[in-house]
C-alpha positions in Angstrom: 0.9 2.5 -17.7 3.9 0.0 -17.7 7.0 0.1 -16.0 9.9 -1.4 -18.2 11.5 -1.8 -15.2 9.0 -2.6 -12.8 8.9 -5.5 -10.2 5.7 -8.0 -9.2 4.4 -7.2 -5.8 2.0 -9.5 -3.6 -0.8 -7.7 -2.2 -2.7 -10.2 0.7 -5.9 -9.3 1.6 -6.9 -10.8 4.9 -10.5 -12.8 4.4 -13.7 -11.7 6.4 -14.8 -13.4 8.9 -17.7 -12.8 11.6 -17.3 -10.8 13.9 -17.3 -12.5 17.3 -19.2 -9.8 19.5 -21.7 -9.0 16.6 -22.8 -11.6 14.3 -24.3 -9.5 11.9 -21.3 -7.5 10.9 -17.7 -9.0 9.3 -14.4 -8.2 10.3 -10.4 -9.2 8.8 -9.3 -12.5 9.7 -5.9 -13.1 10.4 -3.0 -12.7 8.1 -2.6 -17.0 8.0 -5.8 -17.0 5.8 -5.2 -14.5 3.1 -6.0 -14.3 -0.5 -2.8 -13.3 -2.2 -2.8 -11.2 -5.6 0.3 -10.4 -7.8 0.7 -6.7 -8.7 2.7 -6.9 -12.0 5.0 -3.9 -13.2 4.7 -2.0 -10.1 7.1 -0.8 -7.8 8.1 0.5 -4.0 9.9 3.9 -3.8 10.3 6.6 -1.4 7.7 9.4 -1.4 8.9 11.5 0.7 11.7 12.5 4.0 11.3 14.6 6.9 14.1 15.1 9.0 13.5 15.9 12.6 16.1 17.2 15.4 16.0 18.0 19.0 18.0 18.7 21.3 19.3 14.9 22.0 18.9 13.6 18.6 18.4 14.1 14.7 16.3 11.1 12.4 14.9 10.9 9.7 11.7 9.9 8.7 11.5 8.0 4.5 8.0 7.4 3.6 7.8 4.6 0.9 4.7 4.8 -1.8 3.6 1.6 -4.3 3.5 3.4 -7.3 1.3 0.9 -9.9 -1.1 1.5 -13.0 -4.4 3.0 -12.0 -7.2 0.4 -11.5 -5.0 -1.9 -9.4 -7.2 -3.7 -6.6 -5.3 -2.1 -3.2 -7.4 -1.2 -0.7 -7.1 0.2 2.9 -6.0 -3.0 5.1 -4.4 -4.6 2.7 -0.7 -5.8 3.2 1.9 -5.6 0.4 4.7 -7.8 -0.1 8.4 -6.4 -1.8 11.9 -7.6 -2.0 11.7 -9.0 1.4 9.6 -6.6 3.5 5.8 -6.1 4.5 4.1 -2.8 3.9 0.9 -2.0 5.2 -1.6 0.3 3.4 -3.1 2.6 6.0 -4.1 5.4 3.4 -6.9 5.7 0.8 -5.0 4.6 -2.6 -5.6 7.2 -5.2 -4.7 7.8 -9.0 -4.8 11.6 -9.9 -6.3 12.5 -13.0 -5.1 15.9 -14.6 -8.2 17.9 -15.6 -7.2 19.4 -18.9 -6.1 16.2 -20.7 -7.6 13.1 -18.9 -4.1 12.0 -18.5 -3.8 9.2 -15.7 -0.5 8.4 -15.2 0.0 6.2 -12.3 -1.7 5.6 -8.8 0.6 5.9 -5.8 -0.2 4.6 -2.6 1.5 5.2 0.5 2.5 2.5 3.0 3.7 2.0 6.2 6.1 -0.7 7.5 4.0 -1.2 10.8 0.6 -2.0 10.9 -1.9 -0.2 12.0 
């Protein structure tokens, strides 16, 4: 699926490295040695608010998603680069699939702006 009106995204994927208190396992390096990606017709949005209040305050909470055609290489630990700001994906990316017609229409994955 396209996005007539979409915008290119980065995604940086931090490069393994060995772990330094097991040297048979690999861990994320740091975010100076990444291997940067371009997402292309894909776009940040918010999901979703959630407004909270007590008794000394009221916020609100925006999520933001990427929304991108399904396939896109995003994975858990990756960071993603729009207009300016670093999102990190802290949730399992996933593009629904509706079970009558097949019909994929986009994969959305939801981002924080801290990581963690």
């Amino acid at each position: 699926m396209e996005f007539p009106f979409g915008q290119t995204v980065h995604r940086d994927r931090r490069k393994q490295i060995t772990d330094p208190y097991d040297a048979t396992k690999t861990v994320p390096g740091t975010w100076d040695d990444v291997e940067t990606v371009p997402i292309l017709n894909a776009f940040v949005a918010s999901s979703s608010s959630a407004g909270g209040r007590d008794a000394t305050r009221t916020q609100v909470l925006t999520s933001k998603s990427l929304y991108c055609a399904p396939g896109a290489d995003v994975e858990v630990g990756d960071r993603i680069r729009a207009a300016g700001v670093d999102y990190y994906v802290n949730a399992k990316p996933t593009a629904d699939v509706n079970p009558f017609t097949g019909w994929q229409p986009v994969m959305e994955i939801p981002l924080d702006n801290t990581e963690g």
